[in-house]
N, C-alpha and C positions, 0 to 999 in steps of 0.2 A: 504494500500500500504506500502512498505518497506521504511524504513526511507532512505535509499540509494539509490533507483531507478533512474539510467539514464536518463530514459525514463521522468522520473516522474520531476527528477532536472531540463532539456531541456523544459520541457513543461514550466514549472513553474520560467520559466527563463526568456523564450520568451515572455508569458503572461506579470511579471511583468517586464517587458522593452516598451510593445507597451501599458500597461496602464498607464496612466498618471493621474487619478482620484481615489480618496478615495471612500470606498464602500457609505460613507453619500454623499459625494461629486455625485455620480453619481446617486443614490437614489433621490435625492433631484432634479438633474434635470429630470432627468425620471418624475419625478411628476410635471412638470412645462408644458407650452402650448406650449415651446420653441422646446420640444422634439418631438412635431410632431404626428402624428396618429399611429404610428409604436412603439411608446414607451408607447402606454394605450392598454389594455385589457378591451376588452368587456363585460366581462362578471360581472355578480354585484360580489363587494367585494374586484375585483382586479384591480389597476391601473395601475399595471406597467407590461410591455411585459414580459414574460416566461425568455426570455434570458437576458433582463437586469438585470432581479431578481434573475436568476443565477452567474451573474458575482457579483452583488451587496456581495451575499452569498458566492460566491467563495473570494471574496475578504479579507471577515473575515477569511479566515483557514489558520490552520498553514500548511506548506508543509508536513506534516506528515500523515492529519487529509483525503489528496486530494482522490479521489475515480475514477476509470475507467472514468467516467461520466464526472468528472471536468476536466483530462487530456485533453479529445476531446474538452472540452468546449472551455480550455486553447488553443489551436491550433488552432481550427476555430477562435478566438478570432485573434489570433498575426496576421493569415492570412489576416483576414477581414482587419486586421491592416495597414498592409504591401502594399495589394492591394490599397488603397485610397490613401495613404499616394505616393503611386510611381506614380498615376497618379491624379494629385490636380485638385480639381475646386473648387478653395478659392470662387469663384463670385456664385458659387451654393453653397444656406444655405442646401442643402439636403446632401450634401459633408458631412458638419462637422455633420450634426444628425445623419447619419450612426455612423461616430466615435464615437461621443460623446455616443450614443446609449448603445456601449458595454466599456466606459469608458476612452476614449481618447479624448485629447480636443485639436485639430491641434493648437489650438489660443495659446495654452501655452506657456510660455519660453524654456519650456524644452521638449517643442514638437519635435520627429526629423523629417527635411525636406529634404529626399534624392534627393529632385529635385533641390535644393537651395547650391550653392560650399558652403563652407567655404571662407568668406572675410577675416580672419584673418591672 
């Protein structure tokens, strides 16, 4: 991809805004029991879900290095984001595995919570 792409800077913009997790950071719980059935792979040799392993992997590149593949990643990614986060169910732990899943941890400080004013 072009070092310059719109298309590509917007992706890669939105992604790193609704992720809130390091590619170890999210790696690390993917591999935990915390992460649920959704985040292991069946198959012998592989533990962690297809798309977490994607995001894990996406998360090392530099914006230069992103490929077709990653942009879509990157969008489904902000989306999935977007969506939970506008409608919470803090009391459901399946809530934050989805997030956590592809690398957002609602629990963060620097989680944002469009449902929540600003008291300040």
């Amino acid at each position: 991809m072009t070092e310059h792409d719109p298309t590509v800077d917007d992706a890669w913009e939105d992604f790193h805004s609704a992720v809130d997790m390091t590619g170890e950071e999210l790696r690390e719980w993917l591999l935990t029991d915390a992460s649920g059935e959704e985040g292991f792979r069946p198959e012998p040799g592989h533990t962690v879900s297809r798309r977490g392993e994607a995001v894990v992997n996406l998360l090392s590149k530099r914006r230069v290095d992103v490929t077709g593949a990653d942009v879509e990643l990157m969008r489904e990614v902000s989306d999935l984001v977007r969506r939970e986060l506008a409608d919470p169910h803090r009391e459901d732990p399946g809530w934050r595995r989805r997030l956590m899943s592809v690398g957002h941890d609602p629990l963060s400080p620097d989680s944002a919570r469009p449902d929540e004013e600003d008291l300040a």
